[in-house]
N, C-alpha and C positions, 0 to 999 in steps of 0.2 A: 504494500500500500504506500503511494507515495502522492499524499496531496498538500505537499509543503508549500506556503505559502509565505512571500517574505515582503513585509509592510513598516516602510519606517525604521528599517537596521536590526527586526523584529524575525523571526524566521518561529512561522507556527504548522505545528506538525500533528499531524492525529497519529496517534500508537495506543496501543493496549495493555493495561495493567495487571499487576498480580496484585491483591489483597492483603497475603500472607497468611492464611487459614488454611493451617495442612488440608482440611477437608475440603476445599472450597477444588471446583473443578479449574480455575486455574493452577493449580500448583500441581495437575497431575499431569504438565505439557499442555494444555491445554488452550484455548486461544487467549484466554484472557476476557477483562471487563474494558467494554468501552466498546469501538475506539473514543477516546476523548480527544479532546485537545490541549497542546502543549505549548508554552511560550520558548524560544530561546533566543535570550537578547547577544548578537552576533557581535557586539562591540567590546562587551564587559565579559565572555568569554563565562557567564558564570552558569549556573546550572539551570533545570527545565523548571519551566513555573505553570500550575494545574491551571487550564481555562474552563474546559469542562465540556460538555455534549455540543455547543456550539460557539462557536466563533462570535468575539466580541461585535456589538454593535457600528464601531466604530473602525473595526476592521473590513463588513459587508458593507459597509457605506463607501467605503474606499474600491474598494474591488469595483463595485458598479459604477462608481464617476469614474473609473480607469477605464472601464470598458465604453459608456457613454461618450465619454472624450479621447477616446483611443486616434480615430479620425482626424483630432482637431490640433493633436500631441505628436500627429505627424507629423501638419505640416509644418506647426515651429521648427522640429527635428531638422527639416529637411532646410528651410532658413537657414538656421544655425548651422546647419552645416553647409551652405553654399556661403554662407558667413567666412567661414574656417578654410573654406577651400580660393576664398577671393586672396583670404589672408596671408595663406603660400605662395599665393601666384605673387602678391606684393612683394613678399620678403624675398622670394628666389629672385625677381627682378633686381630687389635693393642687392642681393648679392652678388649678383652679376653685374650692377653696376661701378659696386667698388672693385671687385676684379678690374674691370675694364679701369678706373681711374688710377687703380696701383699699375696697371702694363702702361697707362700716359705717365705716369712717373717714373717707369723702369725706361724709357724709352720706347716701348716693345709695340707692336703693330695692332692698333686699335681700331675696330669698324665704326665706317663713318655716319652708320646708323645711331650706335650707340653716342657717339661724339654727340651726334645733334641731338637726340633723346636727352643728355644731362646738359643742353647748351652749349657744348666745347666745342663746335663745327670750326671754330677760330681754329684749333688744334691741327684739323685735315690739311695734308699735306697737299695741293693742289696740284694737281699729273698724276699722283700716284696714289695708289690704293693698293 
């Protein structure tokens, strides 16, 4: 059985109990009571805390606005990430463009795209490329 569910750094889990009553039919291998449900708080690393036959209130509230706004939590995602992807495209630019200002400092043979891109068209050697 595995219907683990993790809300808020929260990970709750249904499992089945023993009692501890030699006679009770869990203690003879048997399946156990429940399933109940279980807390384990994944931050503090510390042990399982009883919820009980049902998932708190406040945890099925959450589940259903996840799944109502699942749609909606797309398309920020996708934003943020055409966000993140404008972001590289910026910074590998910047990077290539100090490349290219450290080879006009080394002396070394710089395209005259890039020259004019940072304003240094001054720089182009005129006949030759």
């Amino acid at each position: 059985m595995n219907n683990d569910i993790t809300v808020n750094g929260v990970l709750y889990r249904q499992l089945f109990n023993t009692c501890g009553k030699p006679d009770c039919r869990c203690a003879n291998g048997g399946e156990g009571h429940g399933p109940y449900w279980f807390a384990f708080n994944l931050g503090s690393g510390s042990g399982r805390k009883y919820i009980g036959k049902n998932l708190p209130k406040q945890v099925t509230d959450h589940l259903a606005l996840l799944e109502t706004e699942r749609g909606s939590i797309g398309k920020i995602r996708a934003k943020v990430n055409d966000r993140m992807e404008e972001h590289d495209r910026e910074y590998n630019r910047a990077k290539d463009e100090l490349r290219a200002i450290d080879a006009l400092l080394r002396g070394d043979h710089v395209d005259q795209n890039v020259l004019k891109s940072l304003q240094l068209e001054r720089f182009s050697v005129n006949g030759h490329k």
